[in-house]
NUMILUM-661269 format. One line per 3 residues: their letters; for each residue x, y, z of N, C-alpha, C, O. Coordinates in pm, whole numbers, plus 50000, padded with zeros to 5 digits. Example, Ala and Ser with C-alpha at 12.3 -4.5 7.8 and 13.67 -1.06 7.14 Angstrom:
// NUMILUM-661269
AS) 51319:49431:50780:51230:49550:50780:51320:49670:50780:51424:49668:50846 | 51285:49775:50708:51367:49894:50714:51290:50003:50787:51341:50114:50804
END
This chain:
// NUMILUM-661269
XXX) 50085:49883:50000:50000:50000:50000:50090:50125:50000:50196:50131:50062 | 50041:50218:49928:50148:50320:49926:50159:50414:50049:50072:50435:50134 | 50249:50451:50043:50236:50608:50148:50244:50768:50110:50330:50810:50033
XXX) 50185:50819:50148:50134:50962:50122:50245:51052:50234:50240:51044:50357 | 50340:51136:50158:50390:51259:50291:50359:51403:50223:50374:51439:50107 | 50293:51498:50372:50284:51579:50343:50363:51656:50475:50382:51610:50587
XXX) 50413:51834:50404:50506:51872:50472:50501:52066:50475:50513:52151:50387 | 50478:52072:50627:50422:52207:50640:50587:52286:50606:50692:52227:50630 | 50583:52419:50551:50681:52489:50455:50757:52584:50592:50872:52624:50611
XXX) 50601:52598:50687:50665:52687:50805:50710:52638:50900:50810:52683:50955 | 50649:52540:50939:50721:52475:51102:50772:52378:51076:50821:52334:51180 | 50799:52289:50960:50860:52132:50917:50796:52054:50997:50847:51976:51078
XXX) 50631:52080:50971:50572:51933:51041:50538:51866:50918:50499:51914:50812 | 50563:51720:50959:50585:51647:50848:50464:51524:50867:50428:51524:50984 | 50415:51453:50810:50320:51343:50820:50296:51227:50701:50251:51247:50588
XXX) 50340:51099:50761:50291:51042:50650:50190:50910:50679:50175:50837:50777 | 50136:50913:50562:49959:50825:50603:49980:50703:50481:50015:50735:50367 | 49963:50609:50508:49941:50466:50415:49830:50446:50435:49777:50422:50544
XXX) 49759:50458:50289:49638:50421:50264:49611:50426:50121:49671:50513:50058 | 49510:50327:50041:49495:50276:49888:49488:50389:49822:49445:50497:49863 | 49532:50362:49717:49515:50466:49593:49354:50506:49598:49324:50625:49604
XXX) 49273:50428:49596:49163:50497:49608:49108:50550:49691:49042:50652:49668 | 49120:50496:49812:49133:50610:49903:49163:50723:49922:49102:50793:50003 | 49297:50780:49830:49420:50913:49823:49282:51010:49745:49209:50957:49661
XXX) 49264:51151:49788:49220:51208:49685:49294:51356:49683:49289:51440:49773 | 49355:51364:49571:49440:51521:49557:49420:51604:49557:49497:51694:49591 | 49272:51622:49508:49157:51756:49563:49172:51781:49666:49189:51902:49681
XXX) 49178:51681:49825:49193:51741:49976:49272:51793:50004:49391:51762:49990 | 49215:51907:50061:49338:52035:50129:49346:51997:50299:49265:51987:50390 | 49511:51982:50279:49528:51946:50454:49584:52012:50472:49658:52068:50390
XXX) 49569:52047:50647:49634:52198:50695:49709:52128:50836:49655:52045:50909 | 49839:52180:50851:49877:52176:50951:49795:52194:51069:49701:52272:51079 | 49856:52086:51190:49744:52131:51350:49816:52217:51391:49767:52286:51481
XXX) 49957:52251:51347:50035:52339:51445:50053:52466:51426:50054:52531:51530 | 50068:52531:51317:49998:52626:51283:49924:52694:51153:49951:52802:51101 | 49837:52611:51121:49680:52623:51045:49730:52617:50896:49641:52588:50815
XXX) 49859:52638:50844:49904:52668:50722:49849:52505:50636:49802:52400:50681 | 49875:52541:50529:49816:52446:50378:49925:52369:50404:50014:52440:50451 | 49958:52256:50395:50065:52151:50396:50149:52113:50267:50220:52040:50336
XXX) 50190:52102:50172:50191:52064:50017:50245:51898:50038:50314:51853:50129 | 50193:51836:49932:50226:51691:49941:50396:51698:49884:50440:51785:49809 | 50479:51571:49948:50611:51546:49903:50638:51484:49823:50624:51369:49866
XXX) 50679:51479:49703:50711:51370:49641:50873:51370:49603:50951:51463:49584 | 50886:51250:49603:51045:51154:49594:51079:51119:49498:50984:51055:49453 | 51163:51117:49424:51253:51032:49328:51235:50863:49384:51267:50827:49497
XXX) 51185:50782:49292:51197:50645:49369:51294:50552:49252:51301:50538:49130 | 51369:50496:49389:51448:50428:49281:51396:50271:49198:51330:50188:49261 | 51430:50250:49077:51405:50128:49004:51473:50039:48867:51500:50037:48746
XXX) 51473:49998:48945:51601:49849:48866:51527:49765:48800:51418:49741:48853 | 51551:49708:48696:51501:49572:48650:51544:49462:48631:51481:49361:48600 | 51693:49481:48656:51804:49404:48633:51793:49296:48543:51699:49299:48464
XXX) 51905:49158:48540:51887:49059:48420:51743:49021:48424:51672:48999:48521 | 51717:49019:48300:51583:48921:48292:51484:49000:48250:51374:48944:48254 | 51483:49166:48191:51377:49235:48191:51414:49290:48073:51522:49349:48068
XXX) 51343:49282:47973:51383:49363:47824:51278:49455:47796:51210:49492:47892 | 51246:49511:47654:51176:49612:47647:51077:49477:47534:50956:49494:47552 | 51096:49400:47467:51015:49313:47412:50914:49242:47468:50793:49250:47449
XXX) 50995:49152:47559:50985:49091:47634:51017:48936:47617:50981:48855:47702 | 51075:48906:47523:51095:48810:47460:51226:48759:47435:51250:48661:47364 | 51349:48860:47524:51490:48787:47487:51490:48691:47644:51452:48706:47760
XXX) 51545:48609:47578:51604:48487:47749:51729:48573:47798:51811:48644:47738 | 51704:48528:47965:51831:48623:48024:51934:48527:48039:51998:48569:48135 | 51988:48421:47998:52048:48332:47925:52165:48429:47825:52281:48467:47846
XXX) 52084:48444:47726:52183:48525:47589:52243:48626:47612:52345:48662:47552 | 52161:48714:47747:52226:48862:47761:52390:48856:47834:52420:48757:47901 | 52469:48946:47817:52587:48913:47910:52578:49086:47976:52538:49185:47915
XXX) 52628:49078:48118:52620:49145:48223:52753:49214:48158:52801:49178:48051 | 52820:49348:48262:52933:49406:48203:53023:49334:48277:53138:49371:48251 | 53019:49249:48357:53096:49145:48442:53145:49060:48374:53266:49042:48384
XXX) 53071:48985:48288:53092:48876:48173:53162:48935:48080:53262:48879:48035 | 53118:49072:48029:53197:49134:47883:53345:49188:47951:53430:49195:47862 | 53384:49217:48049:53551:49223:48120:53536:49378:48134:53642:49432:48165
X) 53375:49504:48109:53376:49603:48173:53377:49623:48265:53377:49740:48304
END
């Protein structure tokens, strides 16, 4: 389930809530309890790998491919 952070600009109160995508709605305006300000949601760089075994076809065996380990890079 994902997680949601949101992060007040004036006091660095920070919050984060796990709950379903459908649940999430981006229309809601949340306001800090600490002092009343609009919060803005955070978003992250997330990292992602696919490593051996994942092509753009989908159809080569990860068998044939050679790593840069195998080629002596």
């Amino acid at each position: 389930m994902p997680e949601y952070e949101w992060v007040c600009d004036q006091c660095t109160y920070n919050v984060i809530a796990t709950m379903s995508m459908k649940e999430y709605n981006p229309k809601e305006k949340r306001y800090c309890p600490d002092c009343g300000v609009e919060v803005r949601r955070k978003i992250e760089n997330v990292g992602l790998s696919f490593g051996k075994g994942f092509f753009r076809d989908g159809y080569e065996i990860a068998d044939k491919v050679k790593t840069p380990t195998e080629d002596g890079e």
